[in-house]
Structures are given as C-alpha cells and as structure tokens.
C-alpha positions in Angstrom: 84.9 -22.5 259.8 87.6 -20.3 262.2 90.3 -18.6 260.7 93.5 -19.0 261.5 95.8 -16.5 263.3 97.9 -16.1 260.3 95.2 -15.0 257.9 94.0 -12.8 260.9 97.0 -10.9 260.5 97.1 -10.2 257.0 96.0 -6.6 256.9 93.0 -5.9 254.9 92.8 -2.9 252.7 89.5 -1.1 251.0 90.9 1.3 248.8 92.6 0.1 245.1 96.1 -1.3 245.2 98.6 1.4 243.9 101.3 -0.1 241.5 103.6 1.8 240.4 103.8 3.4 236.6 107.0 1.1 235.4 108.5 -2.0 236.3 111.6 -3.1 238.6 113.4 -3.5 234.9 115.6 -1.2 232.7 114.7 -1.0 228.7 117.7 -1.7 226.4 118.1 -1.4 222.9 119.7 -4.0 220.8 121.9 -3.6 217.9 123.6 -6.7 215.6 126.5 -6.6 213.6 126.5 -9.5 210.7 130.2 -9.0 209.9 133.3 -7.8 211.0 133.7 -4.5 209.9 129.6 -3.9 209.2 127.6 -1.5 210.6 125.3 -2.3 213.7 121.6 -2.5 212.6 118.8 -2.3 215.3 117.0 -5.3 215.9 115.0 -4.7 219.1 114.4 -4.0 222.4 115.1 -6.5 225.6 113.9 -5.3 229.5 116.6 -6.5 232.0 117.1 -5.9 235.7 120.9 -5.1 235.4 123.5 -4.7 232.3 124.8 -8.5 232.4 121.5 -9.7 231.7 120.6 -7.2 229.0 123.4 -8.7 226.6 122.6 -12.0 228.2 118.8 -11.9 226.5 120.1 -10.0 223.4 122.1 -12.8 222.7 119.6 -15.7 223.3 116.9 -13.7 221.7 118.2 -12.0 218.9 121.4 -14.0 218.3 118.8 -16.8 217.0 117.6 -15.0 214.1 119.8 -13.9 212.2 124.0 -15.0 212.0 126.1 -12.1 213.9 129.5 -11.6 214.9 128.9 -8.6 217.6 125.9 -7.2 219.6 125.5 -4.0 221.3 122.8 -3.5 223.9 122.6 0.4 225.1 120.5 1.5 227.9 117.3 3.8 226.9 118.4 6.8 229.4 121.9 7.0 227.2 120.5 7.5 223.7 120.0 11.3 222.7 117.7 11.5 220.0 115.7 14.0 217.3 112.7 12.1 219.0 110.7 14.2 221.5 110.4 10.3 223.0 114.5 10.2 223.6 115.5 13.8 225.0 119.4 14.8 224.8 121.0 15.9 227.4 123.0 19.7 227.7 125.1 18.8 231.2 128.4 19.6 230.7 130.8 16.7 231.4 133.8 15.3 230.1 135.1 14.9 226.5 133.6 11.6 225.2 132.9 9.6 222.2 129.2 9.3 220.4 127.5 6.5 218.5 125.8 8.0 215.7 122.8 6.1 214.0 120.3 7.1 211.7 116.8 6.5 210.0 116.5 7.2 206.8 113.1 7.0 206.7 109.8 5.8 209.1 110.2 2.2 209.5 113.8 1.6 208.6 116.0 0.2 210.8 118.6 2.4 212.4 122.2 1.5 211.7 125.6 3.0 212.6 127.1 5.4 210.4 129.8 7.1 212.1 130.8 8.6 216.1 131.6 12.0 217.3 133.7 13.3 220.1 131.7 15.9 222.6 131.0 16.8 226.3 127.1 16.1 225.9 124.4 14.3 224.1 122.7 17.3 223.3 126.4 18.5 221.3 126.8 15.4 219.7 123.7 15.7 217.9 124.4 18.9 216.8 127.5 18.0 215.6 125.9 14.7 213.7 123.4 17.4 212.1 126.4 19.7 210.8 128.4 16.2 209.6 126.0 13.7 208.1 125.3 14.0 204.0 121.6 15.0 204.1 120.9 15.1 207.8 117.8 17.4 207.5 116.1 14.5 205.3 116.9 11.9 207.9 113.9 10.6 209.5 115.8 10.4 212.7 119.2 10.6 214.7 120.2 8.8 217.4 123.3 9.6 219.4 124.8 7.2 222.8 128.0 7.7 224.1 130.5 4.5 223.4 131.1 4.0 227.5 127.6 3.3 227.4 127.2 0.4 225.5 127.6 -3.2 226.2 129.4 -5.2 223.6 129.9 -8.9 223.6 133.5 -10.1 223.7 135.1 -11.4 220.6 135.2 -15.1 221.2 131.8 -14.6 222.7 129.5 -17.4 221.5 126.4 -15.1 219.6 125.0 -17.7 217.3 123.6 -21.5 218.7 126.0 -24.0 217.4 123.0 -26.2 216.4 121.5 -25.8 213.0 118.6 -23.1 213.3 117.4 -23.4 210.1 113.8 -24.8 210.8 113.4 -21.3 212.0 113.5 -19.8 208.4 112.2 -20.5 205.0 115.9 -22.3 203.2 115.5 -24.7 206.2 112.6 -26.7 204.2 113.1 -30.2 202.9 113.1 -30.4 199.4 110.8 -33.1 199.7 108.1 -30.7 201.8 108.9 -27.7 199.4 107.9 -29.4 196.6 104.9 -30.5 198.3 104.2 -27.2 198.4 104.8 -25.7 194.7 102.7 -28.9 193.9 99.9 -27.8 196.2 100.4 -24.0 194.6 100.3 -25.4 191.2 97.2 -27.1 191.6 95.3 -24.3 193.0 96.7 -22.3 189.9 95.1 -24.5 187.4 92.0 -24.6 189.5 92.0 -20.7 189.5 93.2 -20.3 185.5 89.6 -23.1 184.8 87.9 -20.7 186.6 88.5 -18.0 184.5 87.8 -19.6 181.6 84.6 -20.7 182.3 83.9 -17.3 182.9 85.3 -16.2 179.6 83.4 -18.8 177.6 80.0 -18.7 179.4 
C-alpha cells in the first residue's frame, strides 16, 4: 500500500523522545476557612496553568467537602518553609507582610496562626521562630507573603447550593442506616454464638 505525502513528511526519529522533568502547570496549595474569623487549615494541593484557575479548582474541588466561607490558594515558589523541600528566600526586597502556618506535629494539617512584617521569606521565618509559643517543638513552619495569595471574594459562591450530603456519612436515610445497624447486629450475635461454643465445647 503507498504512503501518502503527508506521512512522508512526518520526520522520523531513532533515539528516545525527551520530555521534559515537569509539566506546563504550576502547583498550588489550598487552604479553607470554615468561619469567618477561623483560621485557614490546609486541605490540598491543585496544579493549574495560571492563578484564575488555581482558585477556580480549589473551589470546585475542595469547596465540596467540607462547608467554607473563604479559600486561599498560594503558589508553591512563594511559601518559605523549615522544609529542605520549600527553601526560603534571603533577597532583600521591600517591607511586606507574612502568612505564618504551622504543624504541630507529622501529619497534622497546617493552619494559620498569625503574620509577620519582613523584607524576605528567609526573615519571616526567623522572626516566626523568635514569636511562636514553642516553635522549636513545631514539626514545621511555613511562611508566604500575603500579596501572594489568592483569596476568593466575599460573596464568592464556595459551597454547591445543592444538598451534598450523599457525599458523607449524616447524609444516610434513616431507613438505609438502620439497615445497616440491623446487618451489624446480626453479625454481632453471630460472632458472640461463636464464642460460646468455644467456651462450652
């Protein structure tokens, strides 16, 4: 069968395609507020191509699990950090205001506890060291500076209007829950006759 001209001029290559080591998207980190006047707790991560759609996804994505009033989504090159992982930053530049959040320990979320003003990331963290009750038994200290982070506006639409209460456990029928404790029940008994057969015999 001939091949056509087009497929002729597709250039054929014999060593390995080269891709390059990250993606064509930015990482962001997402933060939720449940109430005016809370702190902001870390819920995830989102990867976005530009700013707008990083809030865009943080509210679609994490505005469905749990009820919030506010979201912050800061890019991954603006936190400073304890962490090897997230390097600070000594370049001298303007006065500006910090975002501190901490870890108590490994696995906790990291939530907002307070702000500092300073010219670097590297500063504010020293300054979040000197300032936080306890700061040497923190697992970890995070530190972005408030021009940094993306907020949704206050009339900004977070949570679905719809119910989304399928998605967690209150959002059973009372009719399939007790189903279930019926079902549990039953496999208690059958458990508890077990046992005493084993008792008696």
């Amino acid at each position: 069968m001939p091949t056509s001209k087009r497929r002729m001029n597709i250039p054929l290559r014999t060593d390995e395609l080269q891709f390059p080591e990250e993606g064509d998207m930015d990482s962001y980190v997402i933060f939720t507020q449940l109430k005016d006047g809370g702190p902001h707790i870390y819920a995830g991560w989102v990867n976005a191509i530009d700013d707008e759609m990083a809030l865009r996804f943080a509210c679609e994505h994490y505005g469905q699990d749990q009820e919030c009033v506010n979201i912050w989504a800061i890019p991954r090159e603006a936190i400073g950090s304890t962490e090897s992982a997230l390097p600070t930053s000594s370049e001298a530049g303007p006065l500006r205001t910090f975002e501190i959040f901490t870890q108590q320990n490994a696995g906790d979320q990291y939530v907002s506890v307070d702000r500092t003003q300073a010219s670097n990331s590297q500063q504010a963290l020293e300054q979040a060291k000197q300032t936080l009750p306890n700061s040497d038994k923190l697992q970890s200290i995070w530190v972005a500076p408030q021009d940094m982070i993306l907020i949704t506006k206050h009339d900004e639409v977070i949570w679905r209007f719809t119910s989304q209460d399928y998605r967690m456990a209150r959002g059973y029928a009372k009719n399939v829950r007790s189903k279930w404790e019926k079902i549990r029940a039953e496999r208690d008994l059958k458990e508890y006759e077990k046992e005493d057969l084993k008792e008696m015999f």
